[in-house]
PyMOL Python script that loads the backbone (N, CA, C, O; Angstrom):
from pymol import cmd

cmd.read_pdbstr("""\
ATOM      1  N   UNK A   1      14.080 -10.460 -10.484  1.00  0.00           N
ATOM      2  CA  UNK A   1      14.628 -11.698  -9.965  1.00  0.00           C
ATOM      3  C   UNK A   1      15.510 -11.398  -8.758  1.00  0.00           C
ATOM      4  O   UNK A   1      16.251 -10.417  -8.686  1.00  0.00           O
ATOM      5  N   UNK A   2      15.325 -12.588  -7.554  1.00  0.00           N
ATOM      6  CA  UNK A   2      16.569 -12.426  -6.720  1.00  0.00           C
ATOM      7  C   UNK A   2      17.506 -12.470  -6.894  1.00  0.00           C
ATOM      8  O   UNK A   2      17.657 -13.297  -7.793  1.00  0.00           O
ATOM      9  N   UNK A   3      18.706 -11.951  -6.507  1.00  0.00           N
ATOM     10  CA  UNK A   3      19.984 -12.129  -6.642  1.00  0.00           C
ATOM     11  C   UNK A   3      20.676 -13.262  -6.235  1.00  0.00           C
ATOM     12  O   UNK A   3      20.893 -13.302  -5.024  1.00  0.00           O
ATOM     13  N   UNK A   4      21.018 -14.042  -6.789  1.00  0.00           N
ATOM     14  CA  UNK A   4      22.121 -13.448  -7.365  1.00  0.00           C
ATOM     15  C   UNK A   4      22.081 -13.483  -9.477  1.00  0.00           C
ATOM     16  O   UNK A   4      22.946 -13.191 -10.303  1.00  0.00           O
ATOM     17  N   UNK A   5      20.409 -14.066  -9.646  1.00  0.00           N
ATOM     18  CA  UNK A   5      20.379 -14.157 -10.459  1.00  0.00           C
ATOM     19  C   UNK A   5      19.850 -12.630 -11.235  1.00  0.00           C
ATOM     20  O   UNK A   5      18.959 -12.025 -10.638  1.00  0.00           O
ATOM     21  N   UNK A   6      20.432 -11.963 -12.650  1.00  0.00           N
ATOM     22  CA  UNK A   6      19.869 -11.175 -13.313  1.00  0.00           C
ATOM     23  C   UNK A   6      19.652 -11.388 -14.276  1.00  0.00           C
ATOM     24  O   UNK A   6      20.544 -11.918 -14.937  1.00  0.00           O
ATOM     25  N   UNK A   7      18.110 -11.051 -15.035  1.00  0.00           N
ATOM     26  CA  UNK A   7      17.579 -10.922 -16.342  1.00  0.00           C
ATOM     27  C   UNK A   7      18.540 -10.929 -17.270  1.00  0.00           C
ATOM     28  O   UNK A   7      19.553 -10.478 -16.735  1.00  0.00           O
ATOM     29  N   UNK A   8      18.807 -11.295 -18.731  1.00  0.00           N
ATOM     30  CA  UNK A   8      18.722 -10.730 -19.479  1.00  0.00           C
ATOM     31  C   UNK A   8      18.059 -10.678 -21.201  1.00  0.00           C
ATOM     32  O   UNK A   8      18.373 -10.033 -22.202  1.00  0.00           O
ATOM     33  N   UNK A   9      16.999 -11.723 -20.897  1.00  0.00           N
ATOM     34  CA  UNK A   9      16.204 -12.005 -21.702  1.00  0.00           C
ATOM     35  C   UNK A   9      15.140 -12.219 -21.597  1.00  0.00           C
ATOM     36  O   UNK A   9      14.840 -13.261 -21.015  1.00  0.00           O
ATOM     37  N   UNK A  10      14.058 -11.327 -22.115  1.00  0.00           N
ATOM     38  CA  UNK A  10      12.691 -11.528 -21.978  1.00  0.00           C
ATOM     39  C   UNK A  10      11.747 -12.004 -22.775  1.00  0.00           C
ATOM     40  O   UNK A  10      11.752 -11.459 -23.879  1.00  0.00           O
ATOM     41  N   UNK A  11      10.710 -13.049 -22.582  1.00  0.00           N
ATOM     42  CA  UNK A  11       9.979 -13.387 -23.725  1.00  0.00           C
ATOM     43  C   UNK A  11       8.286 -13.275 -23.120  1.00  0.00           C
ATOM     44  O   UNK A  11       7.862 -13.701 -22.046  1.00  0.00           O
ATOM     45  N   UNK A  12       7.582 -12.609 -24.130  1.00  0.00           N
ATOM     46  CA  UNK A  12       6.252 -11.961 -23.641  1.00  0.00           C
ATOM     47  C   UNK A  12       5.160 -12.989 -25.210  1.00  0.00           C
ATOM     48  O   UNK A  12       5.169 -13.033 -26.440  1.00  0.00           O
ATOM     49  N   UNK A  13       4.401 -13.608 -24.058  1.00  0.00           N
ATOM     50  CA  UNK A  13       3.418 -14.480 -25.232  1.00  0.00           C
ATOM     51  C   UNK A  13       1.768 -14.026 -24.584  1.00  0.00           C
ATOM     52  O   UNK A  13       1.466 -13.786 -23.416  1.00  0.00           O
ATOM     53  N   UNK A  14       1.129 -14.022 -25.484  1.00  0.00           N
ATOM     54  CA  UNK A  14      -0.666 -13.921 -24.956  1.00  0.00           C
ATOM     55  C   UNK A  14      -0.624 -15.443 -24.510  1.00  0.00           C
ATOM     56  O   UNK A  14       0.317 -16.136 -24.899  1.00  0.00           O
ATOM     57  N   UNK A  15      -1.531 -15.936 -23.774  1.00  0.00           N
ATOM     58  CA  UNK A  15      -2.218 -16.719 -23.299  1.00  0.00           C
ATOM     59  C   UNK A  15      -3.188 -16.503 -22.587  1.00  0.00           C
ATOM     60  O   UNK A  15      -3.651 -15.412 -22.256  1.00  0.00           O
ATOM     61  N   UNK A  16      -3.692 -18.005 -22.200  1.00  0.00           N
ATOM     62  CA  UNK A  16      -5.374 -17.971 -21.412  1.00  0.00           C
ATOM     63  C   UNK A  16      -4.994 -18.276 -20.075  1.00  0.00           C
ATOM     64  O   UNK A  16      -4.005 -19.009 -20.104  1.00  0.00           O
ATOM     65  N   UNK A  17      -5.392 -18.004 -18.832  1.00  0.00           N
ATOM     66  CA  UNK A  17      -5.829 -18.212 -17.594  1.00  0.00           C
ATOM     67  C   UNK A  17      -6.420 -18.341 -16.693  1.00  0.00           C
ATOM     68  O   UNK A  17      -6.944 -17.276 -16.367  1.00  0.00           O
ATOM     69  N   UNK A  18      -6.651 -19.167 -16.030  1.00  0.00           N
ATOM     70  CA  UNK A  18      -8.240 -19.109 -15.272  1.00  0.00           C
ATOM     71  C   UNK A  18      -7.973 -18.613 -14.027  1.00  0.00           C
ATOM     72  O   UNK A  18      -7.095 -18.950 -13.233  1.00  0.00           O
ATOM     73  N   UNK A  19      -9.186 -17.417 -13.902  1.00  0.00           N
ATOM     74  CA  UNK A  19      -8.582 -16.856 -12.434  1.00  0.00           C
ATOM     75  C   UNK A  19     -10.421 -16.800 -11.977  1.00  0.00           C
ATOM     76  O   UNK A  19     -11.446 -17.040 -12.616  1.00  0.00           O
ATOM     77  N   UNK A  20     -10.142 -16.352 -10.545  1.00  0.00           N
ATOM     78  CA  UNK A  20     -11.467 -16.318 -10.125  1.00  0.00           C
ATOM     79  C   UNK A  20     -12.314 -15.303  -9.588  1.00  0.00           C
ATOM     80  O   UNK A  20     -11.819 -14.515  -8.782  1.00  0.00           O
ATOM     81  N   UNK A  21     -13.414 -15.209  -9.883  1.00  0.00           N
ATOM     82  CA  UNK A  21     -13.922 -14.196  -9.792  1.00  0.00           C
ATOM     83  C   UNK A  21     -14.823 -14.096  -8.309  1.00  0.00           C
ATOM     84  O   UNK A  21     -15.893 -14.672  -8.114  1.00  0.00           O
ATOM     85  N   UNK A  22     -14.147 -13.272  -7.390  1.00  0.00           N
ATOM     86  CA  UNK A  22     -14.814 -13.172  -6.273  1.00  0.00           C
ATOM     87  C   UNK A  22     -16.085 -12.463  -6.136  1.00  0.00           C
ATOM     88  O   UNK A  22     -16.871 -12.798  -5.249  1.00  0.00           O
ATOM     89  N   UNK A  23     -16.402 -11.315  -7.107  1.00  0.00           N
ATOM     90  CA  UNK A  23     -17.708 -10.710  -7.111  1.00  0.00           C
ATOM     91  C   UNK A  23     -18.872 -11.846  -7.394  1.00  0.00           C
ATOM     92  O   UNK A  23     -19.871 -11.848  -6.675  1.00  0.00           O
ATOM     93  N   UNK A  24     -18.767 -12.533  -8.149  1.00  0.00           N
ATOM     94  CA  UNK A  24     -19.821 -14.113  -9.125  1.00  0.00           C
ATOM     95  C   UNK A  24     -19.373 -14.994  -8.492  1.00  0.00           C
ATOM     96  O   UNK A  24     -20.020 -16.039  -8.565  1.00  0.00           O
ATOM     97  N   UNK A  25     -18.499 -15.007  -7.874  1.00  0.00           N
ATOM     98  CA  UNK A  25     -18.411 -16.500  -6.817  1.00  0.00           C
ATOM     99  C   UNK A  25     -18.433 -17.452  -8.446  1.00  0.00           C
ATOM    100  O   UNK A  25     -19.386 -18.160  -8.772  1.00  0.00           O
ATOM    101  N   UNK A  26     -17.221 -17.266  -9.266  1.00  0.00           N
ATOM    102  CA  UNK A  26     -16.703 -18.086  -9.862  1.00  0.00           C
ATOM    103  C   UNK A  26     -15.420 -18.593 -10.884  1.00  0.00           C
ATOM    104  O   UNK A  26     -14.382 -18.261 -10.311  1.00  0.00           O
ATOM    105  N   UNK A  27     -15.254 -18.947 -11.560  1.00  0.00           N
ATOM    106  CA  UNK A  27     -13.627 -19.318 -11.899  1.00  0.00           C
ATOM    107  C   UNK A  27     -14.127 -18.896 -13.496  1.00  0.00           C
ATOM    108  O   UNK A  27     -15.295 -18.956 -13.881  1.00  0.00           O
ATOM    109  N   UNK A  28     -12.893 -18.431 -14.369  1.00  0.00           N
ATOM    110  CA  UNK A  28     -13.447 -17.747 -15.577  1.00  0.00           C
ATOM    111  C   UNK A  28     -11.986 -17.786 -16.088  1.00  0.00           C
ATOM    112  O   UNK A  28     -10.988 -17.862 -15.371  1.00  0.00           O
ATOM    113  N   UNK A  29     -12.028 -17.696 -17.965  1.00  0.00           N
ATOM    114  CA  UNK A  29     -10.876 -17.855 -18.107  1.00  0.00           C
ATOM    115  C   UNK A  29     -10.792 -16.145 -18.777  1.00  0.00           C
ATOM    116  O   UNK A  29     -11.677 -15.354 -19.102  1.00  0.00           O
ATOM    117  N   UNK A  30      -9.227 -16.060 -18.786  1.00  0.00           N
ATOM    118  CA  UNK A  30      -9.182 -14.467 -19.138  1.00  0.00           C
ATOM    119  C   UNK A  30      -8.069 -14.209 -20.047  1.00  0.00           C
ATOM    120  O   UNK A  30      -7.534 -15.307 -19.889  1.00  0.00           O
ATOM    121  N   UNK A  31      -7.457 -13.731 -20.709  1.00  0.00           N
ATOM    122  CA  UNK A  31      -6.446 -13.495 -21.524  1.00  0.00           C
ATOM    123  C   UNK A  31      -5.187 -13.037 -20.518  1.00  0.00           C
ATOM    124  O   UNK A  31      -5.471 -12.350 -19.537  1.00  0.00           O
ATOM    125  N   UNK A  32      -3.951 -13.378 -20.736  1.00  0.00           N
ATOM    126  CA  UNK A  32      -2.437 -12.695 -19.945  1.00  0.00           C
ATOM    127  C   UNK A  32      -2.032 -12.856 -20.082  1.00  0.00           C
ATOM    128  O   UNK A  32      -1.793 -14.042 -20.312  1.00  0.00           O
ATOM    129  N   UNK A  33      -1.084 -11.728 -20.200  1.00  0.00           N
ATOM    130  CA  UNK A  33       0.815 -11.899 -21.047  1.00  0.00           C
ATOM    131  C   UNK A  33       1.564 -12.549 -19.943  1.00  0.00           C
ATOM    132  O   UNK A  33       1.881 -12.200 -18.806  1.00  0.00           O
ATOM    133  N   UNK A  34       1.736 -13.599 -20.655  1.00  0.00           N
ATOM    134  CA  UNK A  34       2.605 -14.681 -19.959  1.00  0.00           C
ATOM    135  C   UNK A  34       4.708 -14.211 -20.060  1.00  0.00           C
ATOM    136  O   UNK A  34       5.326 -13.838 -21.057  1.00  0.00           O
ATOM    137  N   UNK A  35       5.061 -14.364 -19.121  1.00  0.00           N
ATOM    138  CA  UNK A  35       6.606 -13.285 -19.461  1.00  0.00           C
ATOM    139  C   UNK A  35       7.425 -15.009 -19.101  1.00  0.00           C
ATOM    140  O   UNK A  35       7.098 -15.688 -18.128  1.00  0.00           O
ATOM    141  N   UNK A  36       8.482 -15.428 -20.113  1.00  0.00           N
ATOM    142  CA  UNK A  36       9.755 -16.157 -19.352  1.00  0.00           C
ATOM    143  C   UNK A  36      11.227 -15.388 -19.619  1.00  0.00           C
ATOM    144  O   UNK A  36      11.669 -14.681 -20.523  1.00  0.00           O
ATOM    145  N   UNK A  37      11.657 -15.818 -18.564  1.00  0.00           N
ATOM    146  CA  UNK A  37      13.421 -14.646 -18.368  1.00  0.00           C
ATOM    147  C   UNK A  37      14.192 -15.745 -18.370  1.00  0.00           C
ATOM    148  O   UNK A  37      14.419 -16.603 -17.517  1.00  0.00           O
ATOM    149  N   UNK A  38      14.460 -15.620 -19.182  1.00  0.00           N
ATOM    150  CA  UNK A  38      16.309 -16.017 -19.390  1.00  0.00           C
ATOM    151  C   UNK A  38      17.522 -15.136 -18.286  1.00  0.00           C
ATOM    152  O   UNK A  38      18.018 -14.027 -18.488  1.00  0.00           O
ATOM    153  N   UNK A  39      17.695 -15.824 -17.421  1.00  0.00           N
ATOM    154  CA  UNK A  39      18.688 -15.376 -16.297  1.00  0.00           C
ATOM    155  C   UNK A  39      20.316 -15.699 -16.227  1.00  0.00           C
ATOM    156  O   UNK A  39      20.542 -16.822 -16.678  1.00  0.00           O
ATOM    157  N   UNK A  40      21.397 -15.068 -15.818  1.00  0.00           N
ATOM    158  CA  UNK A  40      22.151 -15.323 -15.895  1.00  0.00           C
ATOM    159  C   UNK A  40      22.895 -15.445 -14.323  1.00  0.00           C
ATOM    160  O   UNK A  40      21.880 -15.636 -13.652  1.00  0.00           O
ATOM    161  N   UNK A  41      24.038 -15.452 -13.334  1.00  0.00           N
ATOM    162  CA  UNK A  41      24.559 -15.703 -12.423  1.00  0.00           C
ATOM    163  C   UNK A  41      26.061 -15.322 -12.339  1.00  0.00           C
ATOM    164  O   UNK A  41      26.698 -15.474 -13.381  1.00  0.00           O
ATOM    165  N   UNK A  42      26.690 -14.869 -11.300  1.00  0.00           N
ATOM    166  CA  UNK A  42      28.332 -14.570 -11.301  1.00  0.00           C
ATOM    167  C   UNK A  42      28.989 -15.383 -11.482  1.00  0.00           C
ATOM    168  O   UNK A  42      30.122 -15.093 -11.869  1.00  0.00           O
ATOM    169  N   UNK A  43      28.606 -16.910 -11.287  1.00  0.00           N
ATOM    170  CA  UNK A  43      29.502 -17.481 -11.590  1.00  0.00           C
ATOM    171  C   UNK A  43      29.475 -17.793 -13.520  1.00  0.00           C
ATOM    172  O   UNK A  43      30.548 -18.044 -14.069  1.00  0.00           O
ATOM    173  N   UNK A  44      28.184 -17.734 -14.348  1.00  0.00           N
ATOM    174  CA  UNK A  44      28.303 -17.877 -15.666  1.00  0.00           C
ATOM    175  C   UNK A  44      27.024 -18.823 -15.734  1.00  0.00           C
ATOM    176  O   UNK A  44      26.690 -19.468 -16.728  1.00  0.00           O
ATOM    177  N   UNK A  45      26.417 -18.796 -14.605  1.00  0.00           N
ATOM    178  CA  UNK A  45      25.134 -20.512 -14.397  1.00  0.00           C
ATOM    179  C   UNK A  45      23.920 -19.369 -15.227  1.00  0.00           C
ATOM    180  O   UNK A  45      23.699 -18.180 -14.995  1.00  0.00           O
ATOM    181  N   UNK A  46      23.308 -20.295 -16.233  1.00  0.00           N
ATOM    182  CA  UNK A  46      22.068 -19.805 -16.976  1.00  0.00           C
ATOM    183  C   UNK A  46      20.954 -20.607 -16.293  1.00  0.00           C
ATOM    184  O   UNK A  46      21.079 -21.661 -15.670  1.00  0.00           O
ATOM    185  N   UNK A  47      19.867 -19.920 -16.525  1.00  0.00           N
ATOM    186  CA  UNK A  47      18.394 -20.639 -16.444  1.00  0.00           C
ATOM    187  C   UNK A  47      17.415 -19.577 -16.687  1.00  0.00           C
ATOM    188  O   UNK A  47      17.609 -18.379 -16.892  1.00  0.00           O
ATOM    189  N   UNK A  48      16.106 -20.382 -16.613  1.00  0.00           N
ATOM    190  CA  UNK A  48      15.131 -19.969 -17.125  1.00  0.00           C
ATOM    191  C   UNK A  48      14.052 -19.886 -16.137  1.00  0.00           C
ATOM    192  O   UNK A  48      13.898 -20.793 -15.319  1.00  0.00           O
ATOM    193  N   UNK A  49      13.217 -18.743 -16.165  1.00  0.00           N
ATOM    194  CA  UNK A  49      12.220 -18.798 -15.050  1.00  0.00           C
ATOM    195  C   UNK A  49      10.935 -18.546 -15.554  1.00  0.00           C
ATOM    196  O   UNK A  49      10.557 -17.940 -16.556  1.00  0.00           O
ATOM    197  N   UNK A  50      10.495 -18.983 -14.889  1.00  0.00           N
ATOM    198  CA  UNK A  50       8.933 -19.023 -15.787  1.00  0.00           C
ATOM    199  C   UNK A  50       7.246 -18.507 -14.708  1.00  0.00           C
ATOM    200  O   UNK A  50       6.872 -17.372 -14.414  1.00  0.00           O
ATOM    201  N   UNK A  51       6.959 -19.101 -14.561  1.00  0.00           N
ATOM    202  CA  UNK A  51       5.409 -18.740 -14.244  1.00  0.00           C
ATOM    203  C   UNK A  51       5.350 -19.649 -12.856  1.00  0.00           C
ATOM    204  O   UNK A  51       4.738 -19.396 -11.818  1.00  0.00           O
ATOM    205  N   UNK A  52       5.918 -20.422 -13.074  1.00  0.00           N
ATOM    206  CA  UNK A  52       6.209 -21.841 -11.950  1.00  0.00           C
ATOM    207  C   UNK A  52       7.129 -21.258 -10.970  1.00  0.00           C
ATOM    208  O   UNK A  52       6.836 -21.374  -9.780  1.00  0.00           O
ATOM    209  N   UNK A  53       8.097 -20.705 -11.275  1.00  0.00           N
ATOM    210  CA  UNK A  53       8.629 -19.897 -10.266  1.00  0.00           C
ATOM    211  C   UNK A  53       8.456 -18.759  -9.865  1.00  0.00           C
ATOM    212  O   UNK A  53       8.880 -18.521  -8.734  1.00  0.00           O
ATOM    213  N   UNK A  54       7.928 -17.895 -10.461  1.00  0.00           N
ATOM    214  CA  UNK A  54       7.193 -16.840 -10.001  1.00  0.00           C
ATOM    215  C   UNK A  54       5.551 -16.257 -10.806  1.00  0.00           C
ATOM    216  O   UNK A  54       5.188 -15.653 -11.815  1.00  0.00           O
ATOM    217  N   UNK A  55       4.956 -16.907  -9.592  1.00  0.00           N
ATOM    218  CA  UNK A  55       3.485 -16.783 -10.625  1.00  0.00           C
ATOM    219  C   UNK A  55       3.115 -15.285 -10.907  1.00  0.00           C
ATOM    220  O   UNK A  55       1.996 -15.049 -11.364  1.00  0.00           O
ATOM    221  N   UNK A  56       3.912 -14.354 -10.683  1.00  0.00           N
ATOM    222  CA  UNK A  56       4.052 -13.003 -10.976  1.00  0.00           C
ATOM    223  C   UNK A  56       4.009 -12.454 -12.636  1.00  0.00           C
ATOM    224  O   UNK A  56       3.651 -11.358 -13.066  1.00  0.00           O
ATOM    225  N   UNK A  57       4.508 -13.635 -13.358  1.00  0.00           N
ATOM    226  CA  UNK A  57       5.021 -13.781 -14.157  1.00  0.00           C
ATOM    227  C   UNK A  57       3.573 -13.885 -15.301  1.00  0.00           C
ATOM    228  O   UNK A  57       3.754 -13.546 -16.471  1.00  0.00           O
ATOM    229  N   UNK A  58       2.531 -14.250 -14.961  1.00  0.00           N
ATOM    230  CA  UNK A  58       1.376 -14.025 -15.377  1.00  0.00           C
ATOM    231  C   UNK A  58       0.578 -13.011 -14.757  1.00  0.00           C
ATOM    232  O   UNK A  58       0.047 -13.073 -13.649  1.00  0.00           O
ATOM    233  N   UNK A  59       0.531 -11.526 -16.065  1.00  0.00           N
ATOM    234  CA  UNK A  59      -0.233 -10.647 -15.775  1.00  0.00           C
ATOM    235  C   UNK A  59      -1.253 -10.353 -16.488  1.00  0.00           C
ATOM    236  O   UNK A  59      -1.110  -9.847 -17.602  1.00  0.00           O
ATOM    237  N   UNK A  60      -2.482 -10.627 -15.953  1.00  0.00           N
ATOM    238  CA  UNK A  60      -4.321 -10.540 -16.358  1.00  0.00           C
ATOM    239  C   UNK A  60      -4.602  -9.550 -16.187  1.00  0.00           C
ATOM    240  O   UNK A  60      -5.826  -9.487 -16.076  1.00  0.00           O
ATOM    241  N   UNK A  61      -3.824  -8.009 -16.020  1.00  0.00           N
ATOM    242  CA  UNK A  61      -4.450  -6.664 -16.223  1.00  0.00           C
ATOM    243  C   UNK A  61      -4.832  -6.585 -17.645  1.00  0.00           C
ATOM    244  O   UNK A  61      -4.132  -6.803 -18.634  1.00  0.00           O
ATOM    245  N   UNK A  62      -6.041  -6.243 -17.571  1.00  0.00           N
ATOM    246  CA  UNK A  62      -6.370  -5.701 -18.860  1.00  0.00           C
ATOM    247  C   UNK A  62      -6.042  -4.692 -20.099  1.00  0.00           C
ATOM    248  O   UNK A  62      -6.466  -4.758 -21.253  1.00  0.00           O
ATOM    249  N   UNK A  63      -5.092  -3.667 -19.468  1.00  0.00           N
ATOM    250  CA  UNK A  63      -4.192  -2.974 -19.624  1.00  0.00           C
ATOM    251  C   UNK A  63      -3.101  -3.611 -20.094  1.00  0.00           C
ATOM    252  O   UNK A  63      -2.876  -3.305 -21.265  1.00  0.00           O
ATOM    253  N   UNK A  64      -2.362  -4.355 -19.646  1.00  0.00           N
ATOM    254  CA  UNK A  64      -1.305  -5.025 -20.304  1.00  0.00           C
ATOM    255  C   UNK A  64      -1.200  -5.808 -21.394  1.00  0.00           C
ATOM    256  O   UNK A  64      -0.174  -5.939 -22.061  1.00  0.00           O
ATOM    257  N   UNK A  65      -2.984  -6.715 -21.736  1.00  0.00           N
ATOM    258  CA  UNK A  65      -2.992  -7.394 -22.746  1.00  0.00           C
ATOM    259  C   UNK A  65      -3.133  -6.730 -24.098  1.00  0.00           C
ATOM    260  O   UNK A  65      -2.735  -6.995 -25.232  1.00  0.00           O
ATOM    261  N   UNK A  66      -4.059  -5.485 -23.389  1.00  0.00           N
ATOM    262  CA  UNK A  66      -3.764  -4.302 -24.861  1.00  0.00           C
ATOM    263  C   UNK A  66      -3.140  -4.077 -25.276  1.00  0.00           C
ATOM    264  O   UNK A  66      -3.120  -4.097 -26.507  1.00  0.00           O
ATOM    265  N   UNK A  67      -1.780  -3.547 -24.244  1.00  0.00           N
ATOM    266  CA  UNK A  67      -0.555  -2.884 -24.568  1.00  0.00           C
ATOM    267  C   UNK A  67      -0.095  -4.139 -25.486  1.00  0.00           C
ATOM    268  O   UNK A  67      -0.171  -3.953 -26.701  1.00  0.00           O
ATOM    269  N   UNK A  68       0.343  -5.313 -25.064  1.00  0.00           N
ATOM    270  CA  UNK A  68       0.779  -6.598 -25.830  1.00  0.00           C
ATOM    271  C   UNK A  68       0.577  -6.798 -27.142  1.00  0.00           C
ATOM    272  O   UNK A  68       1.400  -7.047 -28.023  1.00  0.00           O
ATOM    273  N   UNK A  69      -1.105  -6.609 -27.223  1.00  0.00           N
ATOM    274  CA  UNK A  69      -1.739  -7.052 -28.135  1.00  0.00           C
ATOM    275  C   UNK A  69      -1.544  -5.807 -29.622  1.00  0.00           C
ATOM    276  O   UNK A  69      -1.283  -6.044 -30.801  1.00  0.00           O
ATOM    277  N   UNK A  70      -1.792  -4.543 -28.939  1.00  0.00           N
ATOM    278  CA  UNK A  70      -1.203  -3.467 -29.875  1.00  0.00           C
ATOM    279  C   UNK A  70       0.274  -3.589 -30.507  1.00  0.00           C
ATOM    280  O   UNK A  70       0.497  -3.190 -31.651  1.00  0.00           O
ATOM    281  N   UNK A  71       0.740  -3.859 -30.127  1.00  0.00           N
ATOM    282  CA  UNK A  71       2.311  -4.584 -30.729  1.00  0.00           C
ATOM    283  C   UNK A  71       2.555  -5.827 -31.458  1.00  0.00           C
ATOM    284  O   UNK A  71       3.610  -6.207 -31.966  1.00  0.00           O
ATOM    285  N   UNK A  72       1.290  -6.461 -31.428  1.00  0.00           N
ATOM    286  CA  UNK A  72       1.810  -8.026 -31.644  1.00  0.00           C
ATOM    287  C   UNK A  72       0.534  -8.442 -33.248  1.00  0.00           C
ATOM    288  O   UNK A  72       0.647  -9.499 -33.868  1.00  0.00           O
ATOM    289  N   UNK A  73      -0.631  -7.282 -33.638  1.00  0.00           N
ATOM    290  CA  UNK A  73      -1.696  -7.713 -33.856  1.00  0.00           C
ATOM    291  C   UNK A  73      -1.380  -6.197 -35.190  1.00  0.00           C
ATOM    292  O   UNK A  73      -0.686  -5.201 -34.984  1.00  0.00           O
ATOM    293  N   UNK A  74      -2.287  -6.593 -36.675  1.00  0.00           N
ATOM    294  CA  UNK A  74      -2.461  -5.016 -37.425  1.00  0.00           C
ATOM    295  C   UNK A  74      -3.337  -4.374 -36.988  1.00  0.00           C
ATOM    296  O   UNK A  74      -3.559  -3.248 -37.433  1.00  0.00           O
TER     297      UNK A  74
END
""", "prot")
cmd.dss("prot")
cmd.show_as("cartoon", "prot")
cmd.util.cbc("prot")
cmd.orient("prot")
């Protein structure tokens, strides 16, 4: 996050996303750990950031949903 805001709460969920596929010339949906941060500020101001503010915030590596999913699944 920019400053002056810093993290200090993270929340990591699976979800679906549709992203597009430039090789097939088409739109497809895919699994990604969706992240929201709980932020805090110097003066004491809270908020929450989500996907809407930084679409960063949804990651469709395939790699990551494993990693997620190995933690979250028996």
């Amino acid at each position: 996050l920019a400053e002056p805001w810093q993290a200090v709460q993270v929340w990591a969920r699976l979800g679906i996303t549709m992203t597009y596929d430039v090789a097939n010339d088409r739109s497809e949906y895919v699994f990604a750990v969706e992240l929201t941060v709980e932020a805090v500020n110097p003066q004491g101001g809270r908020r929450v950031f989500t996907s809407r503010d930084y679409p960063e915030f949804v990651i469709t590596d395939p790699a990551a949903v494993e990693f997620f999913k190995h933690f979250t699944t028996k």
